[in-house]
Backbone as JSON, one array per atom type, in Angstrom:
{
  "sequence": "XXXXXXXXXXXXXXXXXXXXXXXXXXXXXXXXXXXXXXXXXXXXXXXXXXXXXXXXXXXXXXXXXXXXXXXXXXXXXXXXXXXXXXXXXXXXXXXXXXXXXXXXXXXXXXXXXXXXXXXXXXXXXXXXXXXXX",
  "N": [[-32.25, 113.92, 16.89], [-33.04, 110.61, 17.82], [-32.14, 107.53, 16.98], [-32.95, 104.63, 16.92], [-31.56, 100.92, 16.95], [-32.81, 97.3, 16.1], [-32.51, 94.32, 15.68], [-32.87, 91.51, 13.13], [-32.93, 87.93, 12.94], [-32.05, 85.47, 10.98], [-33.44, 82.47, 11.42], [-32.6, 79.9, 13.11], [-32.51, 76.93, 12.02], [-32.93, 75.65, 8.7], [-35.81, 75.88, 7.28], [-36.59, 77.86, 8.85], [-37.82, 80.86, 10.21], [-37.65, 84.91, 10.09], [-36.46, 86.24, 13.01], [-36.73, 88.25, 15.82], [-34.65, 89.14, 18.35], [-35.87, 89.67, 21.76], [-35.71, 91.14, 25.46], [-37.65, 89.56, 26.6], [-38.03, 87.02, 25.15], [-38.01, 85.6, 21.75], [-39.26, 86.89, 18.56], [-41.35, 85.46, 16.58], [-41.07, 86.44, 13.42], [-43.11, 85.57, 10.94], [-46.39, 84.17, 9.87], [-47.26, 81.62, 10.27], [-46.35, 80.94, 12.66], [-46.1, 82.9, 14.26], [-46.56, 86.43, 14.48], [-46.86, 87.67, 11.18], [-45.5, 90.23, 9.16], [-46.86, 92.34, 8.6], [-48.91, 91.94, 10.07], [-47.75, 93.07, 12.18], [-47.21, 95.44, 11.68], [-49.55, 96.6, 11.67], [-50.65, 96.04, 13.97], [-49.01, 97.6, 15.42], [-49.92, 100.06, 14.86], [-52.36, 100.44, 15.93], [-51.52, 100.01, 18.86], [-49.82, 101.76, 19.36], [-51.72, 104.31, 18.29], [-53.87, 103.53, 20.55], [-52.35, 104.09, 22.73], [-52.02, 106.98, 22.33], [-54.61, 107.76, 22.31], [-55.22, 107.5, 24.96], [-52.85, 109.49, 26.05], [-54.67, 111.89, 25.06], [-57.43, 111.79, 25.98], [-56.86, 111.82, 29.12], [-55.64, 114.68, 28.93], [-57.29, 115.89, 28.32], [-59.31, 115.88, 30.54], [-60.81, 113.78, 30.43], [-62.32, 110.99, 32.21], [-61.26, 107.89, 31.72], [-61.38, 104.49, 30.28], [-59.87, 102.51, 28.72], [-60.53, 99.23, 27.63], [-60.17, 97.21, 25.62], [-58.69, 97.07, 22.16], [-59.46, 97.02, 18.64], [-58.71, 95.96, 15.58], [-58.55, 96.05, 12.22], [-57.77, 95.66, 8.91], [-57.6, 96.2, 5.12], [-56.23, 95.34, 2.45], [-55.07, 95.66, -0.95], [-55.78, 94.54, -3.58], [-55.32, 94.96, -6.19], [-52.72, 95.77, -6.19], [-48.75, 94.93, -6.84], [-47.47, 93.64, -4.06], [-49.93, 93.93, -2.75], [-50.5, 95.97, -0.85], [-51.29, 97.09, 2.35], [-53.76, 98.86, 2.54], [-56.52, 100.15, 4.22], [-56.87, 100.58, 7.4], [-58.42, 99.84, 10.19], [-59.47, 101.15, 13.56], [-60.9, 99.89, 16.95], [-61.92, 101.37, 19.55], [-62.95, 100.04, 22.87], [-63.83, 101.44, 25.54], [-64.62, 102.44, 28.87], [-66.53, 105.37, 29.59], [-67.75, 108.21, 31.26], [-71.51, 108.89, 30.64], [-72.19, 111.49, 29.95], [-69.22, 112.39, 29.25], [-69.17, 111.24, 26.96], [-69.29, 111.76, 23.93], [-67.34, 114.1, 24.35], [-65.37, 112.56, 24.02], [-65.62, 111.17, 22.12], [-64.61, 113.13, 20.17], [-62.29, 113.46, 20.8], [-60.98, 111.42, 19.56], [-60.76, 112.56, 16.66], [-58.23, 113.65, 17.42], [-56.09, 111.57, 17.06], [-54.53, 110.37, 14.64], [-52.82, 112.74, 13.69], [-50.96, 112.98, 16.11], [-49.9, 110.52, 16.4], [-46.92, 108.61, 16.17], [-46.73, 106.57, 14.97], [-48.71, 106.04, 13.08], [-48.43, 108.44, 11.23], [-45.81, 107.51, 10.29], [-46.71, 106.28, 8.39], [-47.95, 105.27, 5.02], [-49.22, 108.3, 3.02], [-51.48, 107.16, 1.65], [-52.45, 104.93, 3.15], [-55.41, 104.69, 4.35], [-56.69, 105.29, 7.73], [-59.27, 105.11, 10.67], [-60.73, 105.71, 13.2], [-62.99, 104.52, 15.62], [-64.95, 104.22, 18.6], [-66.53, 102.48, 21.07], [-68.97, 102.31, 23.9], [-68.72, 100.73, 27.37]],
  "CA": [[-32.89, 112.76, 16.31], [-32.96, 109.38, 18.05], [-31.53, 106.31, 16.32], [-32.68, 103.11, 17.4], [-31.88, 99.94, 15.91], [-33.66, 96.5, 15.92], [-31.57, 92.99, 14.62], [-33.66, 90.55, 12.9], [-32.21, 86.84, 12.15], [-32.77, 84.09, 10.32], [-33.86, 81.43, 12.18], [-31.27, 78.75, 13.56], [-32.6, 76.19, 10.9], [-32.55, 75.55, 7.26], [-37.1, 76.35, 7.14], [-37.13, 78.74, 10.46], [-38.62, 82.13, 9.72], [-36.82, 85.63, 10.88], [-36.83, 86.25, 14.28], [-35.95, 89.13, 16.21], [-34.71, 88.69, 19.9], [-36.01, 90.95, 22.65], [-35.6, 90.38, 26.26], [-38.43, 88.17, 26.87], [-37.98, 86.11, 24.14], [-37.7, 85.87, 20.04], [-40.63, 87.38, 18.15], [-41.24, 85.11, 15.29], [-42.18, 87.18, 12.12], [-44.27, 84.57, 10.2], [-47.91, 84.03, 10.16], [-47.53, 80.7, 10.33], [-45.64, 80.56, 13.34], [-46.01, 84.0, 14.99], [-47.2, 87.14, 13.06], [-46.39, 88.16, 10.04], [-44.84, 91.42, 9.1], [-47.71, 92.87, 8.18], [-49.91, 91.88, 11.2], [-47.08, 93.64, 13.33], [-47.25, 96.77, 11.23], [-51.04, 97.31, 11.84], [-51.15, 95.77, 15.65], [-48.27, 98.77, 16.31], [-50.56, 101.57, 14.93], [-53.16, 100.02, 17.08], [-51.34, 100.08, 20.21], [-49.77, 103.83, 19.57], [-52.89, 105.12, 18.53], [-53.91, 103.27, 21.75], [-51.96, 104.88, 23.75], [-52.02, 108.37, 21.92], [-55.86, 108.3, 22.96], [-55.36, 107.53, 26.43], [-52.89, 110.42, 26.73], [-55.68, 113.0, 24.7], [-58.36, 111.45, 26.6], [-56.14, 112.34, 30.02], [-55.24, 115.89, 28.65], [-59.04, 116.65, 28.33], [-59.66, 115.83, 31.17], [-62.16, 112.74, 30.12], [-61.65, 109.87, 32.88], [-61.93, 106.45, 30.75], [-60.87, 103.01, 30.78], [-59.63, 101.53, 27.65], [-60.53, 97.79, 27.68], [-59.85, 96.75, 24.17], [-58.31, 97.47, 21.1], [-59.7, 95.63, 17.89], [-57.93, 96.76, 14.31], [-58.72, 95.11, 10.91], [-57.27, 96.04, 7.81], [-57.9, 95.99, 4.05], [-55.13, 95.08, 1.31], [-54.78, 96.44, -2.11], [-54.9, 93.35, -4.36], [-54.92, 95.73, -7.4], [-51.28, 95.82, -6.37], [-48.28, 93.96, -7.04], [-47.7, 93.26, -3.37], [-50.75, 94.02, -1.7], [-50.31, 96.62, 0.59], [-52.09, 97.42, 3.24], [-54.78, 99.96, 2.27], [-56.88, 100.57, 5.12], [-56.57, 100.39, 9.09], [-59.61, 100.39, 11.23], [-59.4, 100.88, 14.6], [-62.16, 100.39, 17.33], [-61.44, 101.37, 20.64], [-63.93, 99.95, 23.95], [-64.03, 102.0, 26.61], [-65.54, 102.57, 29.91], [-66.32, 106.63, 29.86], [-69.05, 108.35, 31.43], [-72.37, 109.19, 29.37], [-71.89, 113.04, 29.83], [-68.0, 112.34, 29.02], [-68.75, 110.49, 25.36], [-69.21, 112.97, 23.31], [-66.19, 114.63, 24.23], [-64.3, 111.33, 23.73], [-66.07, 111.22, 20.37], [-64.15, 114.42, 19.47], [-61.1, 113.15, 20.97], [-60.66, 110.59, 18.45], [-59.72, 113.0, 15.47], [-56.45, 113.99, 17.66], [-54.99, 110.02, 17.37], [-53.6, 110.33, 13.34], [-51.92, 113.67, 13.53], [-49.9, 112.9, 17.11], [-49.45, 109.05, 16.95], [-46.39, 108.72, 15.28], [-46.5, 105.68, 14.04], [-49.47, 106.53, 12.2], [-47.85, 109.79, 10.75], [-44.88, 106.85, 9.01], [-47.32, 105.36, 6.86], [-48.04, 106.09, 3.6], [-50.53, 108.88, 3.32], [-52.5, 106.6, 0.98], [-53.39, 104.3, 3.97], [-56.55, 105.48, 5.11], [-56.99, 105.05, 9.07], [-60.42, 105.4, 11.0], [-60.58, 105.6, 14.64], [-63.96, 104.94, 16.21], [-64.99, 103.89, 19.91], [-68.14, 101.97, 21.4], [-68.65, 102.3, 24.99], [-69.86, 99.66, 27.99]],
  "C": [[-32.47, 111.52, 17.09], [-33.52, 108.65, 17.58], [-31.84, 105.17, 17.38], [-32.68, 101.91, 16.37], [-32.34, 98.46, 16.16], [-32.94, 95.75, 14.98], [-32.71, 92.09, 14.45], [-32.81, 89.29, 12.45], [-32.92, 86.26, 11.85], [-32.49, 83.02, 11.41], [-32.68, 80.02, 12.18], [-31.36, 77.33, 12.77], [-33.04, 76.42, 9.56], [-34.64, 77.05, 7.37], [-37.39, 77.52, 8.39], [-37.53, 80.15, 9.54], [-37.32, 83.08, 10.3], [-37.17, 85.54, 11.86], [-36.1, 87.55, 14.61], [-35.89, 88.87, 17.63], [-34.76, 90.27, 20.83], [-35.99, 90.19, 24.06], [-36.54, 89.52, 27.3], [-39.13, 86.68, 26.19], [-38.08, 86.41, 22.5], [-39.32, 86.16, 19.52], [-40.71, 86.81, 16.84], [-42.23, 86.11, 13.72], [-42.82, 86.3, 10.8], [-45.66, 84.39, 10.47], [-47.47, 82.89, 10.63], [-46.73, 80.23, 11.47], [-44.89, 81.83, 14.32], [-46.81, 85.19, 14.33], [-46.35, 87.8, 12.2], [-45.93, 89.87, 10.31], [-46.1, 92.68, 9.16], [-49.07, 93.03, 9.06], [-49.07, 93.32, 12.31], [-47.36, 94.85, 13.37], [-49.08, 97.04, 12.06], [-51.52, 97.49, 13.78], [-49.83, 97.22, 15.79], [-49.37, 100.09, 16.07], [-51.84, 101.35, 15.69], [-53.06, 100.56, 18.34], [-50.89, 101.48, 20.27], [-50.54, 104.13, 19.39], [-53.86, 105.11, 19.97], [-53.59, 104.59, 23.05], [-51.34, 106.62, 23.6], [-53.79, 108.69, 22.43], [-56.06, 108.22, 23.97], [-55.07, 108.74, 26.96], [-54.22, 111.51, 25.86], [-57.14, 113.14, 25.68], [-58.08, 112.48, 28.19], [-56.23, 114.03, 30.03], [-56.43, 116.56, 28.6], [-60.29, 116.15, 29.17], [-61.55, 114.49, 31.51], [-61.92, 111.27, 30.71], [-62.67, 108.66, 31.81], [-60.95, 105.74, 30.67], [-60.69, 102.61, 29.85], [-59.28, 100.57, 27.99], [-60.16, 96.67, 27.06], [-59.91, 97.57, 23.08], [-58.68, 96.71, 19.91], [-59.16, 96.61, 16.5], [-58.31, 95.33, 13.15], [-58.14, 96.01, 10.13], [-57.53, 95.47, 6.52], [-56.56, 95.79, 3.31], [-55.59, 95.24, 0.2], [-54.79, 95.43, -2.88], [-54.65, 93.74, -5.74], [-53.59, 96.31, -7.35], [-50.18, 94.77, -6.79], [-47.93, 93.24, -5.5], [-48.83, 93.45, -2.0], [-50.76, 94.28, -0.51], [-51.03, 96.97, 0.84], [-52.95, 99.12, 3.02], [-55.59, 100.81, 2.81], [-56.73, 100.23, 6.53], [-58.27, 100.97, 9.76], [-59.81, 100.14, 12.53], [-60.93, 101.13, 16.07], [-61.85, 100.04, 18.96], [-63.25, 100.9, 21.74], [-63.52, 100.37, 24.85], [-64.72, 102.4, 27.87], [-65.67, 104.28, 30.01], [-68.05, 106.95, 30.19], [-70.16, 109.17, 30.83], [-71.76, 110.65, 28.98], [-70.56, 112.88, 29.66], [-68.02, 112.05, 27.38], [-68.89, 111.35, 24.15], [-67.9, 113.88, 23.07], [-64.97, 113.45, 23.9], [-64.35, 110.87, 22.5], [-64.78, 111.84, 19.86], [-62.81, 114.58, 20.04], [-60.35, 112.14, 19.68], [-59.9, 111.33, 17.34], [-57.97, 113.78, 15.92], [-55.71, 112.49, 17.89], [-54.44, 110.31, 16.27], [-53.0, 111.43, 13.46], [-51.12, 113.43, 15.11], [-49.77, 111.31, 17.29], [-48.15, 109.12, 15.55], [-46.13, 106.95, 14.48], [-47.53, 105.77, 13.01], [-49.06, 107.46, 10.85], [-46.56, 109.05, 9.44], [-45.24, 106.35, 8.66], [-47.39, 106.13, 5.89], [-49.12, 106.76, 3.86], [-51.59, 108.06, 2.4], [-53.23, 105.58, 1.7], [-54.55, 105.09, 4.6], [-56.65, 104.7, 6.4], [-58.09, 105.37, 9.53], [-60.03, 104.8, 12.31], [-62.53, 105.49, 14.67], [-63.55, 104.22, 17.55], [-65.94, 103.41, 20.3], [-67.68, 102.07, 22.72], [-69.24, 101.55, 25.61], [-69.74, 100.41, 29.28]]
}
């Protein structure tokens, strides 16, 4: 099992937000002054699912160009803190016609091998699609 760990502080004045320092600078976790906790969470299953469909894509032999990543999410307000409910991710890609299809059917291997996906709650629902240019 590898243990990594991740320091967050409070911010060097009284109103500062947390921050966590990495080595190209502090990552403020506030909306209002970086993103929130909750932006971070969704932009990571973004970028691993990201880059869990590049390698599937790779592995099946389907040359393509991921250009952009776009992710929205739904919140729960029938909760007490309105957690994040759904994830929708929509990958653009450059793949070729006779390739899309199979890149279609790449998509349902991103939630069972992205692991950040895999440590959510199973009650988030995730959706992968893809448009191509």
């Amino acid at each position: 099992m590898t243990v990594e760990t991740l320091t967050i502080h409070d911010g060097k004045n009284e109103n500062d937000k947390f921050e966590m320092q990495t080595p190209t600078g502090n990552w403020i976790l506030a909306r209002e002054q970086g993103y929130s906790p909750v932006q971070m969470l969704v932009s990571a299953v973004a970028a691993c699912g990201g880059y869990v469909y590049r390698s599937v894509l790779e592995n099946s032999k389907v040359e393509a160009q991921i250009s952009k990543i776009e992710v929205s999410y739904d919140r729960d307000p029938e909760k007490k803190a309105e957690p994040v409910s759904a994830i929708q991710i929509k990958f653009t890609a450059k793949v070729a016609e006779a390739d899309q299809e199979k890149a279609i059917r790449c998509l349902k291997l991103i939630s069972p091998n992205c692991p950040v996906i895999q440590s959510l709650d199973p009650a988030i629902k995730v959706t992968e699609t893809v448009a191509f240019v």
